[in-house]
N, C-alpha and C positions, 0 to 999 in steps of 0.2 A: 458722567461726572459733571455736574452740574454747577459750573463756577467756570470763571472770565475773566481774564487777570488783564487789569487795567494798563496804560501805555507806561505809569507809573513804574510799573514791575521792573525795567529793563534796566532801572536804576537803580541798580543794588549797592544796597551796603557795602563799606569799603573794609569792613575785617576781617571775618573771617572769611570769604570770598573770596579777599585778593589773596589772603595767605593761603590756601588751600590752592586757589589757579597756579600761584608763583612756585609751590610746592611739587604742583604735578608737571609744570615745566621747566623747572629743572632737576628730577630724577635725571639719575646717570645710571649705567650702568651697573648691576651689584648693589645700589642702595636700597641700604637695606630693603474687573468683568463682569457684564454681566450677564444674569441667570436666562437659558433659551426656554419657550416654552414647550412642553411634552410633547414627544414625535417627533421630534427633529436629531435625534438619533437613539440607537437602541442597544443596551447594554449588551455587550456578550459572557458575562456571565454573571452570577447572580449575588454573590459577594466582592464586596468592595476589599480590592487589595490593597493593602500599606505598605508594606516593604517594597514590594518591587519597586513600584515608583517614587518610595524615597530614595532608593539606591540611583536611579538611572538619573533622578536630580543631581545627584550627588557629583554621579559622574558628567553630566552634562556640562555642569556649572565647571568643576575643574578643566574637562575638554575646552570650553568655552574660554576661561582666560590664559590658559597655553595659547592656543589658536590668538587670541586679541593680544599677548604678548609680544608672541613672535612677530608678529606686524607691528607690534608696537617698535621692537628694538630694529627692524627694518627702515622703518621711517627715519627713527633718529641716528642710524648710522646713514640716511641719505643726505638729512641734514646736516650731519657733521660733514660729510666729502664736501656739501655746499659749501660750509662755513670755512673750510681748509680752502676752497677757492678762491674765495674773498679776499683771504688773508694775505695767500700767495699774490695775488692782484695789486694789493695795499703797497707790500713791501716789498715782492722784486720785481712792481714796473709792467709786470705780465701778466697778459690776461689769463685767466685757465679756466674763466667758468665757460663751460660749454655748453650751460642751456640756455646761458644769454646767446647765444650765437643761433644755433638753431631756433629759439624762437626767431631772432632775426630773420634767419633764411624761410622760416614758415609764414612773418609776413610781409614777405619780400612777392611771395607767389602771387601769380598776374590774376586769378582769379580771387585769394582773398582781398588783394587790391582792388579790384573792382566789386568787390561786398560791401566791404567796410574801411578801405584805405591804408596806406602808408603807417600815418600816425594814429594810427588806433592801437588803446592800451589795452594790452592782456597782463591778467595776474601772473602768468607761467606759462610750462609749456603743454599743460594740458588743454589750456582755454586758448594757445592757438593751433593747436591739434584739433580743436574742436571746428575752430571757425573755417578752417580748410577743408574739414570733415563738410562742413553746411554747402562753402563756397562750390565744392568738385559735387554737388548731387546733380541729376541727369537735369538737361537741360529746361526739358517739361513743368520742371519746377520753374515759377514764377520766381522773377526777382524779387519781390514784393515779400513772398512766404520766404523767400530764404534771408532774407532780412529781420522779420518776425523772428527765425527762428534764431538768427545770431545775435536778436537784442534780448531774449530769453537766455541763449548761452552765458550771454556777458552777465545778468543780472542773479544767475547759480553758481557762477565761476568767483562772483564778488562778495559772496555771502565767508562765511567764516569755515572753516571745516565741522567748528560744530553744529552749526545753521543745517549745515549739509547732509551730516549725516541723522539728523532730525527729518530733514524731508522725506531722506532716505526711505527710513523710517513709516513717517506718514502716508509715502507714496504705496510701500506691500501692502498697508493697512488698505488702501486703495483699491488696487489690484484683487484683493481678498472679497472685500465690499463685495466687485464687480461680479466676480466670479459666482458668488453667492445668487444673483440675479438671470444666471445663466441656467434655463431649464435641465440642459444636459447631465449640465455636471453638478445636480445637485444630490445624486446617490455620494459624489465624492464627497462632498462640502460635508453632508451628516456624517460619514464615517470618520472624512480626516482633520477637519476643521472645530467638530464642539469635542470637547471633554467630557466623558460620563463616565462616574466615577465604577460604573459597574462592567466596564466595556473588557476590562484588562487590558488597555493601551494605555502608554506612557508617552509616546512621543505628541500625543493629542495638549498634554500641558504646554508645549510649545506652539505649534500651530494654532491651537487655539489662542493666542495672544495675539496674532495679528488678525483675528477673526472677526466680524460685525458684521451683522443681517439688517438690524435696524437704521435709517438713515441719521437719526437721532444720537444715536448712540455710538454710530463712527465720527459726528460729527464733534460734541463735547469730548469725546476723547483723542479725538484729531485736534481740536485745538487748545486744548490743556497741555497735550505732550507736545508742540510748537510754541508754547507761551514759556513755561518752565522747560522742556530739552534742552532747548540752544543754550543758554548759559550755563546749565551742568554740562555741556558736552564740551563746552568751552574752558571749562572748569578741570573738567578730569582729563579733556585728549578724549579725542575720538574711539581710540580703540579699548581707552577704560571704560569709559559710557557705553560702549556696546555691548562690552563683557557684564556690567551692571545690569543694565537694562532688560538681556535675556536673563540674568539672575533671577531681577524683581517677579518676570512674568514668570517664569516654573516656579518660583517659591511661593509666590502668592497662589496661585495653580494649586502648589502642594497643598498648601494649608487650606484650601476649602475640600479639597481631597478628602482630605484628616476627619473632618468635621461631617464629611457626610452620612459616615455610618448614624452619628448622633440623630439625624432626623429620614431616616431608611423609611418609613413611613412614603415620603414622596422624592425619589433624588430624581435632579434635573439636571440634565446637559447644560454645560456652561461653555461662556467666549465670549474673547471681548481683551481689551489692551487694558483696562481702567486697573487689575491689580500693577502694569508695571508703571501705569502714570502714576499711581498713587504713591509707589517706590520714589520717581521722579522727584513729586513735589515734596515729598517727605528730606529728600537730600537736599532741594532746594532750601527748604528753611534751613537746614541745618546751616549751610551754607551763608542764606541772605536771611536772616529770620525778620526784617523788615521792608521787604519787597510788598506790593501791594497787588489786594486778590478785590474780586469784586462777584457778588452772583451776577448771573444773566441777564435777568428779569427788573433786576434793582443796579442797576451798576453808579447810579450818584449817592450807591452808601459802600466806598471804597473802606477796607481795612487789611489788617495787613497780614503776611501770610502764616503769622505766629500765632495770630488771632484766630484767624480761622480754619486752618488745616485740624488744629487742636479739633474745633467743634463739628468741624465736617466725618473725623475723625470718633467723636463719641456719639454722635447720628448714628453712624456705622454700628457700633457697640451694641446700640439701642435698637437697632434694626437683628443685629445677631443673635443676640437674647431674648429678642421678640418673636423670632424665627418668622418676621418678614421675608416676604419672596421675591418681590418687584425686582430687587438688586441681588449679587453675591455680593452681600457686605462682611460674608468670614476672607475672601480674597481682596478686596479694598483694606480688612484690617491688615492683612497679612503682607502687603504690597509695601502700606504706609510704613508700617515698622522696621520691614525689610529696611528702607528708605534711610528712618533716623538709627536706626541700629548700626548699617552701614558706614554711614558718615563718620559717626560717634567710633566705632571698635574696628573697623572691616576692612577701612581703607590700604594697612598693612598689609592686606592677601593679594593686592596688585602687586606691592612693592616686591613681595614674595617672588611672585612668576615671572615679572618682567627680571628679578634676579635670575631664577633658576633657569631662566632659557638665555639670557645673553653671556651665563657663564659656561650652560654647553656648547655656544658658540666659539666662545672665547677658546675652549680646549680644542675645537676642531674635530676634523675626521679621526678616529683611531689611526694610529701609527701602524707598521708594518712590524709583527711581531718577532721576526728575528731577519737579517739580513740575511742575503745569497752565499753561500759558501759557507 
């Protein structure tokens, strides 16, 4: 993906942005890639199946926001016990939040005192979980390195949750890169890492999204989805952007799937994250449609993301119907749409889930179907 969104970006538009973020945090309860080249893995059979792996899409994507649900209504029943603390605090006089205190006692501890001090500020109690975690490592560690690595803590622990879970993110894409470079395990990488649509494996449209051989090509999509992530992840809540995110990547996945039989002449292995950035930035316009993009190559001809996504987007088109190879631009289309489709219609299928599991909560365990005697 070949675009650079300028420092510009990160100041987005104040409309529909802020009411979509405002919107996703305060839901309550009940409301309502690209193409690999030949040989780098080998079909297992010789027809391209459709059904099956739209079904397992199917089911993945609803597994998927159950699963980011329930962690969602997790979180916000944590925050509300917070917010009942507070309140308790305010008005009768008493303290009762308990994580101010334990963070207290955690850094109170004589060795993160002597890491980082007294008054050093942590966001919570993770981040002095953390620093205590650095301060007790064996002694053989340098002061020096364990200082690095609690001014690394403090500067992940200060980012936003959705900052966070973008690196997240960027970091498996990482790990995957690496892996790929690793002689051993490269019988693994071709069987479980590319997607070929003749293989009759489904679960390959997944892994294959955190997949990338090329240094190139993890790069621009490593920082496309860090340029546009963070404020959709900011936007929707961490565990909606997640549910999203694995959406874009199997759906864009699906959809070059589709399309492969059309050119059975030559199918090729595909991988790569760029259909679910495409998702990404596609939700970003919807979102900021005057945030500012820039290419790589040209970045003092900034314009803006309504401008361009559009045209990066009929590229694609033109590369599809031309049955260029260099890219999978039927998964870039397929990504992008996903993207504004979402925004536009789709948003409600959160609201859905995060209903349907905080109301099976809400009913509890089944009762006892008839009493003793």
């Amino acid at each position: 993906m070949r675009i650079r969104p300028v420092p510009a970006a990160r100041h987005y538009a104040q409309s529909r942005y802020d009411r979509f973020r405002q919107q996703q945090q305060q839901q309550q309860y009940g409301d309502g890639s690209e193409q690999e080249q030949p040989g780098y893995g080998s079909g297992g059979t010789r027809r391209v199946l459709l059904l099956r792996p739209t079904l397992w899409v199917l089911a993945f994507v609803a597994g998927t926001y159950c699963v980011c649900a329930s962690s969602f209504v997790d979180h916000q029943a944590k925050v509300q016990r917070r917010s009942w603390g507070i309140f308790d605090m305010v008005w009768s006089g008493s303290g009762t939040d308990d994580e101010a205190d334990r963070v207290w006692a955690l850094m109170s501890d004589a060795d993160v005192q002597r890491l980082v001090g007294r008054s050093h500020s942590v966001t919570g109690e993770s981040h002095a979980r953390m620093l205590r975690r650095i301060a007790r490592l064996p002694e053989w560690v340098s002061l020096e390195a364990k200082r690095t690595a609690a001014a690394f803590a403090d500067m992940w622990y200060r980012q936003s949750r959705g900052a966070r879970c973008v690196y997240t993110i960027a970091g498996l894409n990482a790990v995957v890169f690496g892996m790929w470079h690793v002689p051993r395990l490269l019988p693994l990488m071709m069987r479980s890492f590319l997607h070929h649509p003749r293989s009759g494996l489904s679960y390959t449209l997944l892994t294959s999204t955190f997949s990338h051989r090329e240094l190139m090509h993890f790069a621009f999509n490593t920082l496309a989805l860090v340029s546009f992530g963070a404020p959709v992840a900011d936007a929707m809540g961490v565990e909606h952007f997640t549910a999203f995110y694995l959406a874009a990547g199997v759906v864009s996945g699906l959809a070059s799937h589709h399309f492969a039989p059309l050119r059975a002449a030559l199918i090729l292995p595909t991988l790569g994250a760029s259909g679910a950035v495409y998702g990404v930035v596609g939700a970003m316009m919807m979102l900021s449609p005057n945030s500012q993009m820039a290419i790589v190559f040209l970045p003092f001809l900034p314009f803006t993301i309504s401008q361009g996504f559009p045209a990066l987007m009929a590229y694609d088109l033109v590369g599809a119907v031309l049955g260029w190879r260099t890219m999978n631009h039927i998964a870039h289309l397929g990504g992008g749409l996903f993207g504004i489709a979402y925004l536009q219609w789709g948003t409600s299928l959160w609201s859905h889930a995060v209903g349907a599991v905080a109301g099976l909560r809400s009913r509890g365990p089944p009762a006892a179907h008839a009493a003793l005697g």
